[in-house]
Backbone as CSV, one residue per row, in Angstrom:
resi,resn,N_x,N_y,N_z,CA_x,CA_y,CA_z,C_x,C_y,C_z
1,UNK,-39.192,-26.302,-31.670,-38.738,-24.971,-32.083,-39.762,-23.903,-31.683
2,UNK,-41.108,-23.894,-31.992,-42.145,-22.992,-31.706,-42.052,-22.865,-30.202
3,UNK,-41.847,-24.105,-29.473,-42.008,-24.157,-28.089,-40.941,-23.244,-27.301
4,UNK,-39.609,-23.044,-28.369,-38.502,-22.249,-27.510,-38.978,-20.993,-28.265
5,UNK,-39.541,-20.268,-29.340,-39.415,-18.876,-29.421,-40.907,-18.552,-28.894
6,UNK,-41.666,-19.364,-27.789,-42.743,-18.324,-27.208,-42.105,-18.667,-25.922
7,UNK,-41.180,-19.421,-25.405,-40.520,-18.545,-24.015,-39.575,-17.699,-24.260
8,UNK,-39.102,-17.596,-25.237,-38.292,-16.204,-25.476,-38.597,-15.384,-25.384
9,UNK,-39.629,-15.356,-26.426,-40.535,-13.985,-27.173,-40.403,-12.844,-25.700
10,UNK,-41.610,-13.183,-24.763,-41.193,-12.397,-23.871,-39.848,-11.880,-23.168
11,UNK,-38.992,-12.790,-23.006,-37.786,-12.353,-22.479,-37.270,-10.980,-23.241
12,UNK,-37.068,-10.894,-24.172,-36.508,-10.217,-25.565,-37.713,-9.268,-25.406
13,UNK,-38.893,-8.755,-24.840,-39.598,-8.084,-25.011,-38.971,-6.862,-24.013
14,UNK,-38.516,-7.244,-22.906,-38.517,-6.656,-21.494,-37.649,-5.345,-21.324
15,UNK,-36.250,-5.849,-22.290,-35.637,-4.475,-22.331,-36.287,-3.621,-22.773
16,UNK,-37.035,-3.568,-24.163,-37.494,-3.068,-24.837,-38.252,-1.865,-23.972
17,UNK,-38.846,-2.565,-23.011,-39.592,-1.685,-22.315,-38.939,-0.431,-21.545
18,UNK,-37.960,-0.447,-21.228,-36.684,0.206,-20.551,-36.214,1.106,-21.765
19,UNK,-36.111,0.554,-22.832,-34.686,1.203,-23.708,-35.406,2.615,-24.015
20,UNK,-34.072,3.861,-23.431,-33.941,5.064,-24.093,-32.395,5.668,-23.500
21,UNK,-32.691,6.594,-23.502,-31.004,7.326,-23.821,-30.552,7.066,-22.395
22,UNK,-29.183,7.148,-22.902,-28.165,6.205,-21.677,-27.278,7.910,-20.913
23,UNK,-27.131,8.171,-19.897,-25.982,8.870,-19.276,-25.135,7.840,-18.206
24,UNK,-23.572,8.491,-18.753,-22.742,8.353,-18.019,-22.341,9.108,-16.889
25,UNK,-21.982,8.674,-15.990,-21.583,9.470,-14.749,-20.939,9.000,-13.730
26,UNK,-20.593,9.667,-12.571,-19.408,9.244,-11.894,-19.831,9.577,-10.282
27,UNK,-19.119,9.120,-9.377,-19.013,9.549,-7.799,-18.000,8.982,-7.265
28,UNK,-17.154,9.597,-6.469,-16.175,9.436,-5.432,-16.610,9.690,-3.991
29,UNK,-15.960,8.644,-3.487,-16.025,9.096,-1.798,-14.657,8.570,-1.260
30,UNK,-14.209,9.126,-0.163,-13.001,8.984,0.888,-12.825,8.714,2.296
31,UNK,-12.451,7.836,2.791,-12.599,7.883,4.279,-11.545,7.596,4.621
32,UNK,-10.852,8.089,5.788,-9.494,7.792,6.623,-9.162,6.586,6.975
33,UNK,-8.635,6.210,7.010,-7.530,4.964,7.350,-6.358,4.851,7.891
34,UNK,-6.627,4.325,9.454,-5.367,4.946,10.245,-4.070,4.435,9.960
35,UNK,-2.798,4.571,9.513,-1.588,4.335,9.426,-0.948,3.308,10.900
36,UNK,-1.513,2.076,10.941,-1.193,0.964,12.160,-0.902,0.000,11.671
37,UNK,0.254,-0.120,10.368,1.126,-0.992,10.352,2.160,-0.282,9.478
38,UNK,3.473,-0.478,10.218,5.044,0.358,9.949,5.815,-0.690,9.630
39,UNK,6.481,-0.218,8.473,7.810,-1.201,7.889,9.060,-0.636,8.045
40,UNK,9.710,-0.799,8.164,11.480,-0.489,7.832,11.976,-1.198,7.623
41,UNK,12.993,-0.231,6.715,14.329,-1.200,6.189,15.464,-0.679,6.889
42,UNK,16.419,-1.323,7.469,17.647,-1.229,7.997,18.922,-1.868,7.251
43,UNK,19.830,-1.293,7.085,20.746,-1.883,6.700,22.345,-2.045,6.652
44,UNK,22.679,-2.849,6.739,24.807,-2.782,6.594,25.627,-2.083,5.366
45,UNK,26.458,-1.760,5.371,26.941,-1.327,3.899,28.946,-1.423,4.039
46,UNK,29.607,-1.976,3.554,30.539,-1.947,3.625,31.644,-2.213,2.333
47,UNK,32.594,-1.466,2.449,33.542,-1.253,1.261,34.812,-2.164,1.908
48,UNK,35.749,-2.534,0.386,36.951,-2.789,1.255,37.537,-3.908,0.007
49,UNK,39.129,-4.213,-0.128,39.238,-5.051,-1.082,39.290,-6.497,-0.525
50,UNK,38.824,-6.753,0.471,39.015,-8.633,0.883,37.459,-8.751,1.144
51,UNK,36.890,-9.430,-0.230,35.370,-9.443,0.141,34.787,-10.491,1.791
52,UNK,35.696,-11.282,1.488,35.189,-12.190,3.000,35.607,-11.516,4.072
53,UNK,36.309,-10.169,4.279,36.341,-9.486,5.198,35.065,-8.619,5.678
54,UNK,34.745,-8.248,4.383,33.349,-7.627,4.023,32.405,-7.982,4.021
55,UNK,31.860,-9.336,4.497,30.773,-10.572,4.600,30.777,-10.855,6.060
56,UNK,32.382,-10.831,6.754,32.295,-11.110,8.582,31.506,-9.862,9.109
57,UNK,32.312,-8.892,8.655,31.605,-7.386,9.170,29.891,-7.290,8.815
58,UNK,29.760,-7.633,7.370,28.160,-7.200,6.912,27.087,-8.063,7.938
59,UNK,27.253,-9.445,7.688,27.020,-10.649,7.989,26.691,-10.693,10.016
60,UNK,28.052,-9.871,10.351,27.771,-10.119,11.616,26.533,-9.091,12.171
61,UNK,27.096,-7.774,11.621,25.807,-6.744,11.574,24.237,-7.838,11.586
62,UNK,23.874,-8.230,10.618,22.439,-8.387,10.121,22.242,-9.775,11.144
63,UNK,23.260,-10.535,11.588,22.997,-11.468,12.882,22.565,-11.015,14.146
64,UNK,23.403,-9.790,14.705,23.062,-9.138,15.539,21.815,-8.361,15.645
65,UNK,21.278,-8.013,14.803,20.443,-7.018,14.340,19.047,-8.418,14.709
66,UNK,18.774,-9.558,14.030,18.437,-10.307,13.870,17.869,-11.108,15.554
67,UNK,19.034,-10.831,16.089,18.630,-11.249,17.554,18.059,-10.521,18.316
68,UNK,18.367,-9.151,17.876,17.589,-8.206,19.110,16.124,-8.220,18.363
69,UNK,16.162,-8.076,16.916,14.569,-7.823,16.798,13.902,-9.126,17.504
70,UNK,14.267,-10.454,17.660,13.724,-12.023,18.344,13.053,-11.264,19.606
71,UNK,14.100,-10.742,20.297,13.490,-9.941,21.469,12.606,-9.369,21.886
72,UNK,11.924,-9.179,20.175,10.685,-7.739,20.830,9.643,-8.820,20.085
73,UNK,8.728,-9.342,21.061,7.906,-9.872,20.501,6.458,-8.689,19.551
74,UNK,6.637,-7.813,19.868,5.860,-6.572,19.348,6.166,-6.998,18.253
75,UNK,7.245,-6.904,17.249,8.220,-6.460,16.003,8.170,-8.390,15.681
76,UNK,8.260,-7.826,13.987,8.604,-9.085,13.145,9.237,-9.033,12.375
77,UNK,10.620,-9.415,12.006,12.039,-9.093,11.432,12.666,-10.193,10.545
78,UNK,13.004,-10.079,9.334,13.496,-10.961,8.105,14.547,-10.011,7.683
79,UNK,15.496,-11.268,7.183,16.278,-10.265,6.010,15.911,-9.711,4.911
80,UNK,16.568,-8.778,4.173,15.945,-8.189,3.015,17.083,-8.751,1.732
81,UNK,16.944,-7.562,0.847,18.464,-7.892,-0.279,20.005,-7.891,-0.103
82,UNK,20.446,-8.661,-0.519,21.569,-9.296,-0.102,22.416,-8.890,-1.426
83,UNK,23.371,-7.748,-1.267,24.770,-7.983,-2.757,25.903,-7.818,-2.696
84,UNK,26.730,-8.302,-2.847,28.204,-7.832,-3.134,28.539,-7.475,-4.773
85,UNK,29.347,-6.913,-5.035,29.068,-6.046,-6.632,30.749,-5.710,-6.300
86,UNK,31.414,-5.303,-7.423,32.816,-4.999,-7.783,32.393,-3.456,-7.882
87,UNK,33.726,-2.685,-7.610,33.761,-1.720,-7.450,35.333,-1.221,-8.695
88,UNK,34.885,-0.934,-9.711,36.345,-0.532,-10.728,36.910,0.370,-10.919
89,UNK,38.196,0.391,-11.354,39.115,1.348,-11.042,39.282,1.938,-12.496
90,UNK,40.092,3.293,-12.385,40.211,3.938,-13.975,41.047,3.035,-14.745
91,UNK,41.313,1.975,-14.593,42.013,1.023,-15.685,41.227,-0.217,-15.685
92,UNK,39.799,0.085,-15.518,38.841,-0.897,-15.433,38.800,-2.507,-14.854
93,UNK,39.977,-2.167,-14.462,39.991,-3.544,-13.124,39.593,-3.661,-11.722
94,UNK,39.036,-4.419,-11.269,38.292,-4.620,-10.140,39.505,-3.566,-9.136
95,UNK,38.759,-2.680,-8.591,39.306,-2.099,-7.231,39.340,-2.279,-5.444
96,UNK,38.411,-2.585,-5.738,37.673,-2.930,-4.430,36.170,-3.966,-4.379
97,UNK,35.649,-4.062,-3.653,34.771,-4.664,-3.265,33.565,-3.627,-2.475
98,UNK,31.865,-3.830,-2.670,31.194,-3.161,-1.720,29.916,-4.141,-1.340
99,UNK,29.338,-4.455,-0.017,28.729,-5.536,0.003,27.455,-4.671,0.707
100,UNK,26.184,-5.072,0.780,24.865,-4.751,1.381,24.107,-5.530,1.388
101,UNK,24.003,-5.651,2.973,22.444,-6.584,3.111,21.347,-5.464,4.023
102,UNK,20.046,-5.881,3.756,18.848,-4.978,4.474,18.093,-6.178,5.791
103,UNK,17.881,-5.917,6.397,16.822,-6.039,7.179,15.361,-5.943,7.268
104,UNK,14.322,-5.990,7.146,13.128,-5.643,6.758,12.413,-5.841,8.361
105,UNK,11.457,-4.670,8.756,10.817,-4.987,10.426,9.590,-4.251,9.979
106,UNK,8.836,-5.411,11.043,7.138,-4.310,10.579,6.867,-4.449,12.148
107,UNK,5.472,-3.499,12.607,5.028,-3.888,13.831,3.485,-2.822,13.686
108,UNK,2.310,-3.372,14.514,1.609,-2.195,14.629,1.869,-1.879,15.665
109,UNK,2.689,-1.654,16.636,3.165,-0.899,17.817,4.289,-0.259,17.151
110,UNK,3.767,1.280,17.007,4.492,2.138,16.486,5.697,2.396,17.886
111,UNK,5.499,2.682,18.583,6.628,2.898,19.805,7.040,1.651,20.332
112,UNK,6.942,0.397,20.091,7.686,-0.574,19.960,8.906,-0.681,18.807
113,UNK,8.240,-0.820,17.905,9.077,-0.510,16.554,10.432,0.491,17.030
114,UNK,9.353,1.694,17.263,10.248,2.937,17.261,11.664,3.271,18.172
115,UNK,11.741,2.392,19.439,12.450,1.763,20.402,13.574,1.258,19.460
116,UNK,13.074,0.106,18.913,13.723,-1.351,18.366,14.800,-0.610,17.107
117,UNK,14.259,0.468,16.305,14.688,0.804,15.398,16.109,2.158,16.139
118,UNK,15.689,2.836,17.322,16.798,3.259,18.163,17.994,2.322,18.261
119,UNK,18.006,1.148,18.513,18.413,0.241,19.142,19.585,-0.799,17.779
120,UNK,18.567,-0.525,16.739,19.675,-1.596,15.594,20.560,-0.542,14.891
121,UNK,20.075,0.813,15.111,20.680,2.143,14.552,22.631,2.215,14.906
122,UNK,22.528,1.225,16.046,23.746,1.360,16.655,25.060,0.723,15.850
123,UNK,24.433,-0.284,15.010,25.098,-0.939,13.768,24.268,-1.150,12.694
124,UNK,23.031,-0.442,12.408,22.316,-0.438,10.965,21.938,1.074,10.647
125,UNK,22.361,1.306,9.571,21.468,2.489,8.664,20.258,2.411,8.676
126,UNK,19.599,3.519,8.678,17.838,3.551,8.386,17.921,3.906,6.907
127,UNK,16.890,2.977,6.273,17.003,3.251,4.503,15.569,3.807,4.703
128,UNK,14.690,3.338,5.493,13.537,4.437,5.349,12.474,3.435,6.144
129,UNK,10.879,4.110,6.405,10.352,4.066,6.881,8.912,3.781,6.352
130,UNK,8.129,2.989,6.126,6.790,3.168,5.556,5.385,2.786,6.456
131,UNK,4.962,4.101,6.550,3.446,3.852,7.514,2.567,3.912,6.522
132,UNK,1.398,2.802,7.012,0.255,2.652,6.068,-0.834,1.884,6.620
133,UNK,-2.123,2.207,6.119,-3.340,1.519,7.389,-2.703,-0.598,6.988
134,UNK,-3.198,-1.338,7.815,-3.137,-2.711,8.298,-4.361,-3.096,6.969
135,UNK,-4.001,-4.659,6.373,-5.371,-4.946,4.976,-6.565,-4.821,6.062
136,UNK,-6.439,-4.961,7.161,-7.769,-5.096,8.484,-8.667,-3.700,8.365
137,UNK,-7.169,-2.986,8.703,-8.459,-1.501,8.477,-8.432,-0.842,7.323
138,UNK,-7.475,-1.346,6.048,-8.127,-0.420,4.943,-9.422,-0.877,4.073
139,UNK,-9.177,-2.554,4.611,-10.628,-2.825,3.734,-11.760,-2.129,4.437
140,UNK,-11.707,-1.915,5.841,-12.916,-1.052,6.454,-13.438,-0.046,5.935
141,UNK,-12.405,0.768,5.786,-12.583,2.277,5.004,-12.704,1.711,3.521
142,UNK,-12.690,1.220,3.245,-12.734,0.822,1.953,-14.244,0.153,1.387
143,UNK,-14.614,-0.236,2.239,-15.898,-0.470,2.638,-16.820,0.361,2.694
144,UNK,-16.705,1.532,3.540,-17.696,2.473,4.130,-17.756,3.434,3.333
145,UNK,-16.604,3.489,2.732,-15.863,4.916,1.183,-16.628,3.813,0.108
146,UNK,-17.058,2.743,-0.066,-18.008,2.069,-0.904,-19.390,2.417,-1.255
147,UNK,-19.460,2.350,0.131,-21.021,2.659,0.571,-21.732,3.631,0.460
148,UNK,-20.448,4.800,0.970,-20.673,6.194,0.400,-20.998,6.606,-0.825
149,UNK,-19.750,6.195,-1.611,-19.981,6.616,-3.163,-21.222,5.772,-4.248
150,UNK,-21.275,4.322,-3.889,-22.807,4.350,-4.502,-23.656,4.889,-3.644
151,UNK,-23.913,5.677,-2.891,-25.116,6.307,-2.438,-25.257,7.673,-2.790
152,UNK,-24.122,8.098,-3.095,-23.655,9.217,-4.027,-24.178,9.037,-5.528
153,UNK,-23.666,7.793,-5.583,-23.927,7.765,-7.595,-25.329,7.571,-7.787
154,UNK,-26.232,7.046,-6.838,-27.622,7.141,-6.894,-28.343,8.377,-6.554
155,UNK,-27.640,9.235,-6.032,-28.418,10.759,-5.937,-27.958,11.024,-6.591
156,UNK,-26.734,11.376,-7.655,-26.703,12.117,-8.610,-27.445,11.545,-9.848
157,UNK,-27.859,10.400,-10.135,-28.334,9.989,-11.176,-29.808,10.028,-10.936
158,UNK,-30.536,10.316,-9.399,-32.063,10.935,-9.116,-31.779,11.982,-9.800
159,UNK,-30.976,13.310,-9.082,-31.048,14.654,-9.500,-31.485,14.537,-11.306
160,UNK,-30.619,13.830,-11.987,-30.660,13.983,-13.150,-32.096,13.054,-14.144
161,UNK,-32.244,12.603,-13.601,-33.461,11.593,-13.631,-35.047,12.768,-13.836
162,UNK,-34.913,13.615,-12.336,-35.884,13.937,-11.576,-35.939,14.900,-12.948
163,UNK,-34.519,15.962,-12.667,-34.778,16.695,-13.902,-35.507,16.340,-15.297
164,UNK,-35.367,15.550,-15.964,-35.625,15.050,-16.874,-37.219,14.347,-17.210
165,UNK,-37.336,14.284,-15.783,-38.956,13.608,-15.111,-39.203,12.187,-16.002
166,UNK,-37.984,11.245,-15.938,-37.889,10.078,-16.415,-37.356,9.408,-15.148
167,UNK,-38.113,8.014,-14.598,-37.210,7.002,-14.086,-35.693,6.818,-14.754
168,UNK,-35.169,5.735,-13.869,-33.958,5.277,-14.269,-33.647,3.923,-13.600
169,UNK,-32.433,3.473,-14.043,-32.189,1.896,-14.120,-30.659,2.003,-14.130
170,UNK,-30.170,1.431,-13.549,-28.383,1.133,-13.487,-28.358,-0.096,-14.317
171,UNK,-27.588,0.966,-16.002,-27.389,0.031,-17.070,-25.897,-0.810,-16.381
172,UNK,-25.328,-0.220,-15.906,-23.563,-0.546,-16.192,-23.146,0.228,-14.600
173,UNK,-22.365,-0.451,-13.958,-21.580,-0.072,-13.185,-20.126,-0.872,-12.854
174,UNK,-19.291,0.046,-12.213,-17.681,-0.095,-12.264,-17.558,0.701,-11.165
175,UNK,-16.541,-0.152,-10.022,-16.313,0.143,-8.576,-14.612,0.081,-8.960
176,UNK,-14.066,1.118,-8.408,-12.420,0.377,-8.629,-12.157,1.679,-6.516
177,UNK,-11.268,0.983,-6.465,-10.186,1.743,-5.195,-9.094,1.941,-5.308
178,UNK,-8.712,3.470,-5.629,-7.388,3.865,-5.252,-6.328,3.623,-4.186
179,UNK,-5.335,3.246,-4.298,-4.044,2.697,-3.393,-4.184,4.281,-2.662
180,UNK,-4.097,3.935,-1.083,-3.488,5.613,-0.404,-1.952,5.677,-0.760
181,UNK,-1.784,6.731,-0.444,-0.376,7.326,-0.705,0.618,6.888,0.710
182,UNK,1.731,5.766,0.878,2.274,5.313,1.572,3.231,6.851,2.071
183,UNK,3.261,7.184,3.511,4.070,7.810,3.816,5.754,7.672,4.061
184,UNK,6.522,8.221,3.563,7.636,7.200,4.013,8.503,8.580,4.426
185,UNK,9.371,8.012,5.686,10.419,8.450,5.994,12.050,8.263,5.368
186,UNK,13.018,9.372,4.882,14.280,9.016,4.610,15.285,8.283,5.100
187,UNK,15.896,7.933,4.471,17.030,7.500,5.141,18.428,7.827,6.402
188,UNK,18.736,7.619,7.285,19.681,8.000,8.170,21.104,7.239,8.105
189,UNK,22.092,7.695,8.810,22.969,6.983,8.975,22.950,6.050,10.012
190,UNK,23.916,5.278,10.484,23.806,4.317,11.580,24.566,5.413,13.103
191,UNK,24.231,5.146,13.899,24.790,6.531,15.510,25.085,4.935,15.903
192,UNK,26.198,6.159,16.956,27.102,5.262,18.028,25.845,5.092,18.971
193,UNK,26.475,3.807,20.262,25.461,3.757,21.070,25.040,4.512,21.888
194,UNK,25.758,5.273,22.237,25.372,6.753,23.221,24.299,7.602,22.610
195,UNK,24.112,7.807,21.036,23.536,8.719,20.329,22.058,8.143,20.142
196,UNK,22.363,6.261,20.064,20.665,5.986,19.400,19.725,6.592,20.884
197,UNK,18.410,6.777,20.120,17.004,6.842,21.077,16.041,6.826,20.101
198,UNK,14.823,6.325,20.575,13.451,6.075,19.844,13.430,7.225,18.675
199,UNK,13.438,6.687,17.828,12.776,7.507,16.512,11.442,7.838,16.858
200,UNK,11.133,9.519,16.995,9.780,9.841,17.155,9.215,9.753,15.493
201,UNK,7.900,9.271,15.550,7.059,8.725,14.517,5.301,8.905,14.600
202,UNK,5.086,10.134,14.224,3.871,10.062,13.947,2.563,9.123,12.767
203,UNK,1.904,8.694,13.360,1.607,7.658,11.961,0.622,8.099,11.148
204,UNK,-0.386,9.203,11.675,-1.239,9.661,11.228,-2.476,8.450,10.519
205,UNK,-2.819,9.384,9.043,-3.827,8.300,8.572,-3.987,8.399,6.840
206,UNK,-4.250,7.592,6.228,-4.144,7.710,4.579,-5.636,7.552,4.331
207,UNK,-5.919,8.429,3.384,-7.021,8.482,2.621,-7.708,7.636,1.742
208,UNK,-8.069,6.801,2.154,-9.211,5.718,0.740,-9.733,6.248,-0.013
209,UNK,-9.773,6.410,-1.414,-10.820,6.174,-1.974,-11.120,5.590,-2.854
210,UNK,-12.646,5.331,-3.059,-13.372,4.722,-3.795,-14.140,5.475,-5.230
211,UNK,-13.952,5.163,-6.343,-14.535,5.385,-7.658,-16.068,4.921,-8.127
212,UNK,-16.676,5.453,-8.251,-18.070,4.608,-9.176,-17.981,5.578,-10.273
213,UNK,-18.449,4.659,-11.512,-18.725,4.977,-12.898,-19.509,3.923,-13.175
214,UNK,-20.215,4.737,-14.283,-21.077,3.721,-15.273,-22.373,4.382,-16.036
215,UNK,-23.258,3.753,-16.174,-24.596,4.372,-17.177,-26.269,3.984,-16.533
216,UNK,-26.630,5.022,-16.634,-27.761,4.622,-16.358,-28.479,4.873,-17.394
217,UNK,-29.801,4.579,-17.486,-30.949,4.166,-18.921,-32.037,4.997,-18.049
218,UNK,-32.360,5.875,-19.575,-33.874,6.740,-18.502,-35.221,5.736,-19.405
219,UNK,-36.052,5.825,-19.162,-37.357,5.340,-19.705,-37.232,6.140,-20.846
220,UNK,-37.690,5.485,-22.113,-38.056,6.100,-23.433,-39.534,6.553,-23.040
């Protein structure tokens, strides 16, 4: 027993030496993140009262659709949600039928994509569009917007330090990263084939950033 409270003793001494008043404080930093990976959704939509009429038509759409994206080795293409749902009438009996399936395509060749998405327009709706940096390059910026802001949270906690003409010590710290803001494009209708051509698409770039909080301890 004696033998464990004189290697303690010191341990338990050490804060001691440190402990006085604590500030909280904060830093942000941001860095760009280029928008080089694009999603869309495309899709069929059809009404009508013979639902398996409404499944050849939907069905053949999202097959077709399905083969041309195979084509573009740029582009990578799955189906999306799949429903048929009743449609009721003012005497609350089934009226009709309405069926929808989506498509889902990503690519970082924005003018590949942008081609491909001309091209399924001819029998798919555009439900919309989402550009956003690749996990490749937002962890980058995500990284460097890291680096930034603790180098930030350590000059502001000098400034305040210096003032005070006390050292300091990082009691507590907390890193978190804000999601960028996904850009998205609306929805279109589906054009005859004469009408489709490349959807022009700027991709621009989304903003990272990074949070620090926490406490630092000045010398008593």
């Amino acid at each position: 027993m004696r033998r464990t409270i004189a290697l303690l003793a010191p341990l338990l001494c050490l804060p001691l030496a440190y402990a006085g008043p604590t500030v909280e404080l904060s830093a942000t930093a941001s860095r760009p993140a280029a928008n080089d990976l694009v999603h869309a959704m495309l899709f069929s939509e059809a009404g009508g009262a013979n639902p398996a009429e409404l499944s050849r038509k939907v069905n053949g759409d999202i097959a077709e659709a399905l083969r041309t994206i195979k084509g573009n080795a740029a582009v990578t293409g799955k189906t999306g949600n799949i429903s048929t749902y009743p449609v009721y009438g003012k005497g609350k009996g089934i009226e009709s039928w309405r069926m929808h399936a989506e498509v889902l395509i990503e690519s970082r060749d924005t003018a590949a994509l942008s081609e491909l998405i001309g091209k399924l327009q001819t029998r798919l709706a555009l439900g919309g569009i989402t550009l956003q940096p690749a996990d490749a390059t937002r962890r980058q910026a995500e990284d460097e917007a890291t680096r930034d802001a603790i180098a930030a949270y350590h000059s502001r906690a000098k400034v305040i330090a210096d003032a005070l003409g006390k050292p300091y010590r990082i009691k507590q710290l907390s890193i978190g990263q804000s999601s960028p803001v996904m850009p998205m494009l609306s929805a279109s209708r589906a054009m005859p084939a004469a009408e489709a051509a490349p959807l022009p698409m700027e991709a621009g770039e989304s903003l990272v950033t990074v949070n620090v909080s926490g406490q630092i301890e000045l010398a008593d």
